[in-house]
Backbone as a printed PyTorch tensor [residue, N CA C, xyz], in Angstrom:
tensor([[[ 20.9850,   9.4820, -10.7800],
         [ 21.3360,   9.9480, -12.1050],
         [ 21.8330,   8.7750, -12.9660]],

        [[ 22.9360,   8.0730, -12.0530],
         [ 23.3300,   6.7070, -13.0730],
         [ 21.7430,   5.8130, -13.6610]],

        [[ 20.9520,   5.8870, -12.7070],
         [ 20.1660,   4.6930, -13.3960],
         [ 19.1140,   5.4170, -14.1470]],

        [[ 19.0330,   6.6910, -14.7330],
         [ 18.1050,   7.4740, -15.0850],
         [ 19.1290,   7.6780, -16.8030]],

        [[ 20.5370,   6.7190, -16.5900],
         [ 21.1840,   7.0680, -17.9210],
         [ 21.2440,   5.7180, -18.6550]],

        [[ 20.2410,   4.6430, -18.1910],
         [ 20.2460,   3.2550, -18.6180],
         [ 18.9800,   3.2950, -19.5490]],

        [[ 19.2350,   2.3830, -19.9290],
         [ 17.9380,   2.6550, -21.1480],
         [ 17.3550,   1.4660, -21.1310]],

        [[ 17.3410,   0.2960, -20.2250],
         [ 16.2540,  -0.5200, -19.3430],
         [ 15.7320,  -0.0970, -18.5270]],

        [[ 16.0100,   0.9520, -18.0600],
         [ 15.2960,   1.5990, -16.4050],
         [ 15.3000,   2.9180, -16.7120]],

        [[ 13.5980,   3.1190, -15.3900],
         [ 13.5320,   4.5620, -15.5390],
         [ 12.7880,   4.8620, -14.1720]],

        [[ 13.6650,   5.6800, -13.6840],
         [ 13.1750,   6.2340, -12.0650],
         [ 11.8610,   7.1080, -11.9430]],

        [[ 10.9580,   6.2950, -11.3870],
         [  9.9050,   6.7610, -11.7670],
         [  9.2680,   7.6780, -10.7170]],

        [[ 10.3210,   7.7610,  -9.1660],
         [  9.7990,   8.9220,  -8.3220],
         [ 11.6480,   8.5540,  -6.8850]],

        [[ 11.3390,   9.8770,  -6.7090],
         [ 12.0520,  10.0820,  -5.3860],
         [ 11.7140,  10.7270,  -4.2740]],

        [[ 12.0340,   9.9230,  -3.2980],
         [ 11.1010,  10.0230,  -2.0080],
         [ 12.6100,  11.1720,  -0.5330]],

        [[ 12.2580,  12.0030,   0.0440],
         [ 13.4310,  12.1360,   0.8080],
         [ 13.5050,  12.0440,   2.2430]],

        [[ 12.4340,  11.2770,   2.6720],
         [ 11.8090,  10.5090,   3.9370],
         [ 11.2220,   9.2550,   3.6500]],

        [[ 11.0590,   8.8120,   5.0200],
         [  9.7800,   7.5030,   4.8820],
         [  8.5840,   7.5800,   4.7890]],

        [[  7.9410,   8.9120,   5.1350],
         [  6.5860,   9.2400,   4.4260],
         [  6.9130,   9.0310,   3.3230]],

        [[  7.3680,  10.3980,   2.9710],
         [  7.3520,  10.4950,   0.8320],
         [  7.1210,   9.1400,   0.4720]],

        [[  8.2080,   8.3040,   0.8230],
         [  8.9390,   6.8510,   0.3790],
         [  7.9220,   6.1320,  -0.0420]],

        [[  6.5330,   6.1240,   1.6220],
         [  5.7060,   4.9980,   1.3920],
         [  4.6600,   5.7500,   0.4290]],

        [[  4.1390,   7.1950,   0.3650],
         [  3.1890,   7.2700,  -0.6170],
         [  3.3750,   7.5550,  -2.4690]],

        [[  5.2130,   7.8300,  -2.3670],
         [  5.1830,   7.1560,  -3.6060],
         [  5.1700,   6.1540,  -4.3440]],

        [[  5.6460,   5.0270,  -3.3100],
         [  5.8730,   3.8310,  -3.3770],
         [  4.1940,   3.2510,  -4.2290]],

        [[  3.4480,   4.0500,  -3.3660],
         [  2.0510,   2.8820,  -2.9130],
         [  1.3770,   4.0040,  -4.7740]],

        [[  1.6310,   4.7090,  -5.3910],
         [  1.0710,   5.9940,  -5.9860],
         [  1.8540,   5.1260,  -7.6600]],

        [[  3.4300,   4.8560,  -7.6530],
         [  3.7490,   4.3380,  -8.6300],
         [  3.9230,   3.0950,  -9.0620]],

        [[  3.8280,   2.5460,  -8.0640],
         [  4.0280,   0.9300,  -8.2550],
         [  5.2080,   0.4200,  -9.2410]],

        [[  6.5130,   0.3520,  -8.2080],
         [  7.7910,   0.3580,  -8.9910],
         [  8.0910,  -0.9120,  -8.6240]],

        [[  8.8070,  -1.4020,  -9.8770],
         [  9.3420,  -2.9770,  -9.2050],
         [ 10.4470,  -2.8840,  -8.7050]],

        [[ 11.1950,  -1.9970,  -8.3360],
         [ 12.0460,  -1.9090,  -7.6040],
         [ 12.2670,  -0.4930,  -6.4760]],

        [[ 13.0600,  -0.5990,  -4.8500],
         [ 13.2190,   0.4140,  -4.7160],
         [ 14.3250,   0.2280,  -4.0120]],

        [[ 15.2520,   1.2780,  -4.2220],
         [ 15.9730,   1.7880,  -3.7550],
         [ 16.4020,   2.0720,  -2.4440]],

        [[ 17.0570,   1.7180,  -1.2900],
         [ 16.3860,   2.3540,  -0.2040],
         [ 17.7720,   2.7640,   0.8770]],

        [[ 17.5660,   3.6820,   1.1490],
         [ 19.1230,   4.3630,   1.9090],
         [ 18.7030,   3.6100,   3.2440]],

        [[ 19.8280,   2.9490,   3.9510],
         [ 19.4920,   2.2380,   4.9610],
         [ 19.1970,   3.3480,   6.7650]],

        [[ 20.4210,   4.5640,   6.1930],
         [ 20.3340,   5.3040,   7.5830],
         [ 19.0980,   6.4160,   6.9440]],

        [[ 18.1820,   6.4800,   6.1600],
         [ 16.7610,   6.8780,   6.9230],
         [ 16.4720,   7.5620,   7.8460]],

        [[ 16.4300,   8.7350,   8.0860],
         [ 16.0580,   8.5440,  10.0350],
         [ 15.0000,   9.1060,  10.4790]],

        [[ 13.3770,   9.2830,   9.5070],
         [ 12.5670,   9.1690,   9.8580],
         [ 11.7750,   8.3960,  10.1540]],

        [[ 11.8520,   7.2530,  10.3770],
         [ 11.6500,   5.8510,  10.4180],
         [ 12.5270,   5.1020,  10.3500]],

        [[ 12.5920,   3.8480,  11.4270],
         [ 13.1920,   2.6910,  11.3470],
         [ 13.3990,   1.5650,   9.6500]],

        [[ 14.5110,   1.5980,   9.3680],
         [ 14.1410,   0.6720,   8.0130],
         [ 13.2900,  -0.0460,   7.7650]],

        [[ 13.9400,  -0.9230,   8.8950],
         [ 12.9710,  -2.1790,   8.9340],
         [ 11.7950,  -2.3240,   8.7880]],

        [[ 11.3040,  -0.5440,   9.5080],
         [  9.8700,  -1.0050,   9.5610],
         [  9.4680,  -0.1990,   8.0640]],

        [[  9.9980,   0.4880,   7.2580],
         [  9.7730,   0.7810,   5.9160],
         [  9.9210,  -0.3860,   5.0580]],

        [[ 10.8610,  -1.5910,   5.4100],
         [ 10.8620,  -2.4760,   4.5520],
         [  9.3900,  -3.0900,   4.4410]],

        [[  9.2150,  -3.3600,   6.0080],
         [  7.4580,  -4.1020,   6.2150],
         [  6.4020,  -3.4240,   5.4520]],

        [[  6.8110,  -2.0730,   5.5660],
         [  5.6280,  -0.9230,   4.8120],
         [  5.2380,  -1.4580,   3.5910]],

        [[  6.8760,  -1.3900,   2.8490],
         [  6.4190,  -1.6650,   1.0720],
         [  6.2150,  -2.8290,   0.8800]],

        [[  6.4550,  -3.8920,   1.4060],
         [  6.2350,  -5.6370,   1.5670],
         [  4.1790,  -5.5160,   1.6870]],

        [[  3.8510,  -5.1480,   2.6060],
         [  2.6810,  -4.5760,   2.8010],
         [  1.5860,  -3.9250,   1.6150]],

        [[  2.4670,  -3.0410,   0.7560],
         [  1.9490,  -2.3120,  -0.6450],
         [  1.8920,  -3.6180,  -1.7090]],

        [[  3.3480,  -4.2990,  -1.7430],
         [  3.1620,  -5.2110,  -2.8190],
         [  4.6030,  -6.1260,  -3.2350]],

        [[  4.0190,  -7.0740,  -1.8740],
         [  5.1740,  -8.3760,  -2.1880],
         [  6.2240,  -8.7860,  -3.0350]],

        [[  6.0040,  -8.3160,  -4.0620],
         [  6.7180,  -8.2080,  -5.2940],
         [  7.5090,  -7.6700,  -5.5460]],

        [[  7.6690,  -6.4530,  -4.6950],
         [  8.3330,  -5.4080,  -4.6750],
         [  9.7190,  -5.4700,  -4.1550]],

        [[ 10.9310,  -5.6530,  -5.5630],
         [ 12.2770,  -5.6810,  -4.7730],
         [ 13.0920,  -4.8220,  -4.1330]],

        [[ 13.5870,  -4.7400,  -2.8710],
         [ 14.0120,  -3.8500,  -2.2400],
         [ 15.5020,  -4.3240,  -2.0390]],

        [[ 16.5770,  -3.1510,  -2.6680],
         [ 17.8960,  -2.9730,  -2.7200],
         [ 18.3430,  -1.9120,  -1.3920]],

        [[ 18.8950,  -2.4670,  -0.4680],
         [ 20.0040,  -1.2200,   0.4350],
         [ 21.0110,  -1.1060,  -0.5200]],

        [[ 20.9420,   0.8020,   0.1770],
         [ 22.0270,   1.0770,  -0.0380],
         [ 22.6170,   1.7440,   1.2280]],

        [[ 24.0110,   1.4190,   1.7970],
         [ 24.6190,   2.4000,   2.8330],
         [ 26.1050,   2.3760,   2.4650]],

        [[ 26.5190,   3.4920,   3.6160],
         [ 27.9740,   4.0170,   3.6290],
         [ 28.9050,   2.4890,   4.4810]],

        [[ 28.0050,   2.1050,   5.1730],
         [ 28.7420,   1.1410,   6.2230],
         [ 28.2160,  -0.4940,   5.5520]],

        [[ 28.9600,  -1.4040,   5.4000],
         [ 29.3510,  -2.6320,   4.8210],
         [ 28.6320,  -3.3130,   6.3970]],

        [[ 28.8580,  -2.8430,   7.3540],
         [ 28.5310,  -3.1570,   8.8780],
         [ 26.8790,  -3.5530,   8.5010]],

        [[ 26.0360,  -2.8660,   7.9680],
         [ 24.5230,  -2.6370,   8.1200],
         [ 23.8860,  -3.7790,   6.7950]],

        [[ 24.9260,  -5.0130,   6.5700],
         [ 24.7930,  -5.4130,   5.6340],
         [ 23.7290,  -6.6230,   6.0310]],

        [[ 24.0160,  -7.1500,   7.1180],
         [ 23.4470,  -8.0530,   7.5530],
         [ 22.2970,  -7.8050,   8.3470]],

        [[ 22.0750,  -7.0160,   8.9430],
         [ 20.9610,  -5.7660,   9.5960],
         [ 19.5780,  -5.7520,   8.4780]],

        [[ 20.2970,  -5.6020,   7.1250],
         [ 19.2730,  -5.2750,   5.6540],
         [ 18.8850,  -6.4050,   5.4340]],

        [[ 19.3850,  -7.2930,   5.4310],
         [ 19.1610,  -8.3820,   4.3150],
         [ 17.9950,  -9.3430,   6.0130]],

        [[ 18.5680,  -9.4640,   6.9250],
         [ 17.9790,  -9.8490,   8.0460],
         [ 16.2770,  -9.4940,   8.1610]],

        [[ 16.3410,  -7.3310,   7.6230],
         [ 15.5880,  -6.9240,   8.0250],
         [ 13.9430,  -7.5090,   6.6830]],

        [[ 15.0090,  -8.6030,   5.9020],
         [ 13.9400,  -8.7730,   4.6270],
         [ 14.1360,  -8.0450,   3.2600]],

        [[ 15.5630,  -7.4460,   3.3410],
         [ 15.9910,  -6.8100,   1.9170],
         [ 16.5150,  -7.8980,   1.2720]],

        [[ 16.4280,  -7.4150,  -0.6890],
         [ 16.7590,  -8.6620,  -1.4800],
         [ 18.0060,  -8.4840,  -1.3550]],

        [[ 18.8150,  -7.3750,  -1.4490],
         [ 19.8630,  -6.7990,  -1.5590],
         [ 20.6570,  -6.2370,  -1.1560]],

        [[ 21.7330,  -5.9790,  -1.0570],
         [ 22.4560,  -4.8450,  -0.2140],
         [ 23.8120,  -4.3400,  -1.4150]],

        [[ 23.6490,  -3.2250,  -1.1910],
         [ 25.0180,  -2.7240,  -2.2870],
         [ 25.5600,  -1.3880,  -1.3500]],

        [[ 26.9820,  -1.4600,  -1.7670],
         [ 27.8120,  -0.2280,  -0.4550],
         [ 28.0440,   0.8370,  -1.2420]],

        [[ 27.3780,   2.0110,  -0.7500],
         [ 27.6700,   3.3180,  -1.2340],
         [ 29.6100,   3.1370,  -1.7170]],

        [[ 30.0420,   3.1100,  -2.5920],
         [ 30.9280,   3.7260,  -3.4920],
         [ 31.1520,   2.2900,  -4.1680]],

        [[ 30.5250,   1.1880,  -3.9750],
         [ 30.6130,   0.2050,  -5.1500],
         [ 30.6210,   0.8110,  -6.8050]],

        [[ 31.2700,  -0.0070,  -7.2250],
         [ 30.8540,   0.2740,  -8.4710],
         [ 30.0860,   0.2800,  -9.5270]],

        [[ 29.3620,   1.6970,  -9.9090],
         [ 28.1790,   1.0170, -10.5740],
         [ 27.5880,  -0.1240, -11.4800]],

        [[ 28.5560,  -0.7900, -12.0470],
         [ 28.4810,  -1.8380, -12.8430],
         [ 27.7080,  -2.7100, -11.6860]],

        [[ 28.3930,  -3.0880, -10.6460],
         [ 27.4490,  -3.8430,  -9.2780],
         [ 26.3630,  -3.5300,  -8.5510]],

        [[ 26.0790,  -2.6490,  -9.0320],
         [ 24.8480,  -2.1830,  -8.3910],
         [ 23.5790,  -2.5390,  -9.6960]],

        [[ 24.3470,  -2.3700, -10.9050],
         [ 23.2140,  -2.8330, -12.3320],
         [ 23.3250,  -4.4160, -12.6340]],

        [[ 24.0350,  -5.0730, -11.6660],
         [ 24.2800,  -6.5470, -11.8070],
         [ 23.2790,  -7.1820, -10.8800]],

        [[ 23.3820,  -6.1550,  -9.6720],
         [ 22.5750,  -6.2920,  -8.4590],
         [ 20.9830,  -6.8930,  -9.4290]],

        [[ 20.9570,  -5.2330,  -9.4930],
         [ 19.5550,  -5.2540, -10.2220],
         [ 19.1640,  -5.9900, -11.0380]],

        [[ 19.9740,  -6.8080, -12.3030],
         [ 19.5980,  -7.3300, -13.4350],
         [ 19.4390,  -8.7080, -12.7760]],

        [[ 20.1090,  -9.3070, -11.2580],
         [ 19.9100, -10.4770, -10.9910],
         [ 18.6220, -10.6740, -10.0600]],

        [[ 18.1460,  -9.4440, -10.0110],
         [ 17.0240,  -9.7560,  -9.3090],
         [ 15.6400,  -9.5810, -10.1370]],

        [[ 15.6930,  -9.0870, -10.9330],
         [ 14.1580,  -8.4960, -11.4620],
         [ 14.6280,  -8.9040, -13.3550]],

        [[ 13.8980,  -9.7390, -13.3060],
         [ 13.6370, -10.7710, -14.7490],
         [ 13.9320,  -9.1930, -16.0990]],

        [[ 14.3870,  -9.6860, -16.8790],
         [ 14.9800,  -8.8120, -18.2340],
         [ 13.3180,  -7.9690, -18.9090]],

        [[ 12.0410,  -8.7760, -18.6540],
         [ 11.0200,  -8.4550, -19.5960],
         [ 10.4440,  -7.4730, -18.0270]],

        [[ 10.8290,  -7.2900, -17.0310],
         [ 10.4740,  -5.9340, -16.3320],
         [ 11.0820,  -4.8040, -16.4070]],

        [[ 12.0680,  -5.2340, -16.6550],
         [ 13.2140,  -4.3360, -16.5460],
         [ 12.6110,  -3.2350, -18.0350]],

        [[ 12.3430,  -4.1140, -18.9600],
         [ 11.6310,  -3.0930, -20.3480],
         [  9.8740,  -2.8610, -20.1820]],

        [[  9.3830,  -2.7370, -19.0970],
         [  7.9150,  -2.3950, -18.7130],
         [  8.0830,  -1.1260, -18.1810]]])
């Protein structure tokens, strides 16, 4: 909901597995995704490989409850990692430092 109230960004699908995940992924072609780290229809990791697979380009942000799974993400090939109850300002800092200002308005 927060990033659906920014007016650089616009969520362009939500997935509530790692199926959904990978055929919306591969259907909208988002420059960014989102990605809950505990998952548990699939291994992350191997969802990270999935969308790496769709399109290299593609920045991938964790998100989890545990600060623990931080190094796990970023290991597993995530750009990012942000902790469920950060504050949203850090999570849109996240984002703005990864994906150039003229995508962010595409």
């Amino acid at each position: 909901m927060y990033l659906n109230e920014q007016r650089k960004m616009k969520v362009v699908a939500e997935a509530h597995d790692g199926h959904e995940l990978i055929k919306r992924t591969e259907s909208t072609c988002p420059h960014l995704v989102l990605l809950d780290w505990d998952l548990i229809d699939r291994a992350t990791p191997v969802l990270i490989n999935a969308i790496y697979a769709l399109d290299q380009e593609i920045i991938i942000v964790i998100i989890s409850s545990k600060s623990d799974n931080q190094k796990a993400a970023l290991d597993a090939g995530a750009d990012a990692f942000v902790k469920l109850g950060d504050p949203p300002d850090y999570l849109m800092d996240t984002i703005s430092r990864l994906i150039p200002q003229n995508k962010l308005t595409q």
